[in-house]
C-alpha atoms as an extended CHARMM CRD file, in Angstrom:
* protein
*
        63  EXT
         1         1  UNK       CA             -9.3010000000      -12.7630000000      -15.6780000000  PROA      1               0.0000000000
         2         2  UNK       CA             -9.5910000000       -9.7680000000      -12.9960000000  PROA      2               0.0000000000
         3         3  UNK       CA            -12.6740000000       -7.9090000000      -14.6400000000  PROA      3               0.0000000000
         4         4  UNK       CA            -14.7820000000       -7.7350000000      -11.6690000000  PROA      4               0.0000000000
         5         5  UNK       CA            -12.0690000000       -6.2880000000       -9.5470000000  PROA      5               0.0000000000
         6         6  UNK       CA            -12.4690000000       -2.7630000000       -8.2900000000  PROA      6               0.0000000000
         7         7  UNK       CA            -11.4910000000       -0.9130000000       -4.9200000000  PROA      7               0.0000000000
         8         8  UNK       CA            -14.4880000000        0.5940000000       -3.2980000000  PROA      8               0.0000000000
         9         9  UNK       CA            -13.0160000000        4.4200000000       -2.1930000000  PROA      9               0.0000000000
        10        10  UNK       CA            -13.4950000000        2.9570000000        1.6610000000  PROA      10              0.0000000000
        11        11  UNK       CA            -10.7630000000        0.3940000000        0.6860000000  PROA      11              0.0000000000
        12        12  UNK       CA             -8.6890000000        2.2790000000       -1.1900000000  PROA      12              0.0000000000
        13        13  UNK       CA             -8.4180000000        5.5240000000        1.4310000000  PROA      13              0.0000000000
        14        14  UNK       CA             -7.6300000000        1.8990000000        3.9450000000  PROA      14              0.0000000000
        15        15  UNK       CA             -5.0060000000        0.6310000000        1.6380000000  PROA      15              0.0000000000
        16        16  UNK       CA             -3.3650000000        4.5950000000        1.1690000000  PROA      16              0.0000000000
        17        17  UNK       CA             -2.7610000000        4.8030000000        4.7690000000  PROA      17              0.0000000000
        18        18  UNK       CA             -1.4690000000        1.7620000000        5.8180000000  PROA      18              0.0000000000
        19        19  UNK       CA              0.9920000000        2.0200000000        3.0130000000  PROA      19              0.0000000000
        20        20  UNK       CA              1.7080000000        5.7070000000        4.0730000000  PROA      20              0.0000000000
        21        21  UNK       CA              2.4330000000        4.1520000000        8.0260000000  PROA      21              0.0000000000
        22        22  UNK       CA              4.5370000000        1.1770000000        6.3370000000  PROA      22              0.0000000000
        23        23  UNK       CA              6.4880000000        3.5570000000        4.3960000000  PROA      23              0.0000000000
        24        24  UNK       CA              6.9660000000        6.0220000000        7.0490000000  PROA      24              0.0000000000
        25        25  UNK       CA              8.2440000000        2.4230000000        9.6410000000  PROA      25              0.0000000000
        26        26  UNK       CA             10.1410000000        1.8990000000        6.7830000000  PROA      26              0.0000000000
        27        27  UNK       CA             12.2970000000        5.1600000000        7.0690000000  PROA      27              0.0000000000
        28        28  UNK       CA             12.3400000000        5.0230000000       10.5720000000  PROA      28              0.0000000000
        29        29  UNK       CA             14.1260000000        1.2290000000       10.4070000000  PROA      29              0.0000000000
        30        30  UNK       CA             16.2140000000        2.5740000000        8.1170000000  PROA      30              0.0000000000
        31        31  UNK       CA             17.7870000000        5.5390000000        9.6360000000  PROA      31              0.0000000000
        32        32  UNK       CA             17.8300000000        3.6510000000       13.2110000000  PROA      32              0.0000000000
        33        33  UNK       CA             19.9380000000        1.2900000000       11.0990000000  PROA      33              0.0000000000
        34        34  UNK       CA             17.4650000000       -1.3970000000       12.3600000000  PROA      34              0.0000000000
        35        35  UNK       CA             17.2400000000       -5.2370000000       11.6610000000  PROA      35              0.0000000000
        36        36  UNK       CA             16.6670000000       -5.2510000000        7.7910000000  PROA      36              0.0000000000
        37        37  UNK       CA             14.0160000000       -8.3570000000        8.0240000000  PROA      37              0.0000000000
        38        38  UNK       CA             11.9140000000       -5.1980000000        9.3670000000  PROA      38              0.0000000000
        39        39  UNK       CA             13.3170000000       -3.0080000000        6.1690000000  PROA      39              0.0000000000
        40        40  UNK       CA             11.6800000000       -5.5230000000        4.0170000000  PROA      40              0.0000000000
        41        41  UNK       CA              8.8700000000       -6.7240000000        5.4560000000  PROA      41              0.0000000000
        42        42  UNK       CA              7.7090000000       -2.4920000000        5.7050000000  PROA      42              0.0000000000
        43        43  UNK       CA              8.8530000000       -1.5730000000        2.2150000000  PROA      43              0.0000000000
        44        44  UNK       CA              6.9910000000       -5.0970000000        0.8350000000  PROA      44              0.0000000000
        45        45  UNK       CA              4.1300000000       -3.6270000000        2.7000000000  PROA      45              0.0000000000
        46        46  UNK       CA              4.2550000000        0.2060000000        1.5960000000  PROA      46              0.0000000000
        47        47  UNK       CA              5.3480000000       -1.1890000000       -2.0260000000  PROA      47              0.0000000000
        48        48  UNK       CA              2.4430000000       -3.7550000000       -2.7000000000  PROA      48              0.0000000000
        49        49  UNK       CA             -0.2100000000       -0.8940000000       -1.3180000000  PROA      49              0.0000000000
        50        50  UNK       CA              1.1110000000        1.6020000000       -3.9060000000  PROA      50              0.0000000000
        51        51  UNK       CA              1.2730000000       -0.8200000000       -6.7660000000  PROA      51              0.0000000000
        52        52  UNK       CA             -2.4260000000       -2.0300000000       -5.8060000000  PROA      52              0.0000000000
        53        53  UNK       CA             -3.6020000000        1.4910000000       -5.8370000000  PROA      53              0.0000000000
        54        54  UNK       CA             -1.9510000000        2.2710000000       -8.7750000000  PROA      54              0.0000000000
        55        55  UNK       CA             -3.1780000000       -0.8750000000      -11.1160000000  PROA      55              0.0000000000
        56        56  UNK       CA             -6.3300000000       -2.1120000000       -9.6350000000  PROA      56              0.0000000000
        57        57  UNK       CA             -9.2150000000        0.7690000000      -10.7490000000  PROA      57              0.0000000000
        58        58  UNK       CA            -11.7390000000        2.3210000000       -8.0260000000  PROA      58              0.0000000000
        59        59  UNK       CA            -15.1000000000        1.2010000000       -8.6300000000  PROA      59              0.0000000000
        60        60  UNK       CA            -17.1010000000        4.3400000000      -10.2440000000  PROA      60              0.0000000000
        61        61  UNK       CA            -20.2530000000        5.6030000000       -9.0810000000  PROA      61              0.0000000000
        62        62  UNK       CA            -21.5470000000        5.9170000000      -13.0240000000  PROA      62              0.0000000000
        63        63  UNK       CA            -21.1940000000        6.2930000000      -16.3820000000  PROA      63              0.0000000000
């Protein structure tokens, strides 16, 4: 069903950081004791970017 899928490395380093900022809102919300539709909506964020990374494989440059 999801053979062709790959992450080039561009995407992937993309994808790293923006979960990295989202994770790092995501603390900052929570000590601030902020609103928590913000605690979700950056730990959703900084969650789905880690499980993409971690499941869907980098495209390799042989073999």
């Amino acid at each position: 069903m999801f053979e062709g899928l790959y992450l080039t490395p561009a995407v992937a380093t993309a994808l790293f950081v923006l979960a990295c900022l989202a994770g790092y809102r995501y603390r900052a919300v929570w000590k601030a004791e902020g609103p928590r539709w913000q605690l979700w909506l950056y730990g959703l964020i900084a969650a789905g970017g880690l499980l993409v990374l971690g499941f869907v494989p980098l495209a390799g440059g042989g073999a």
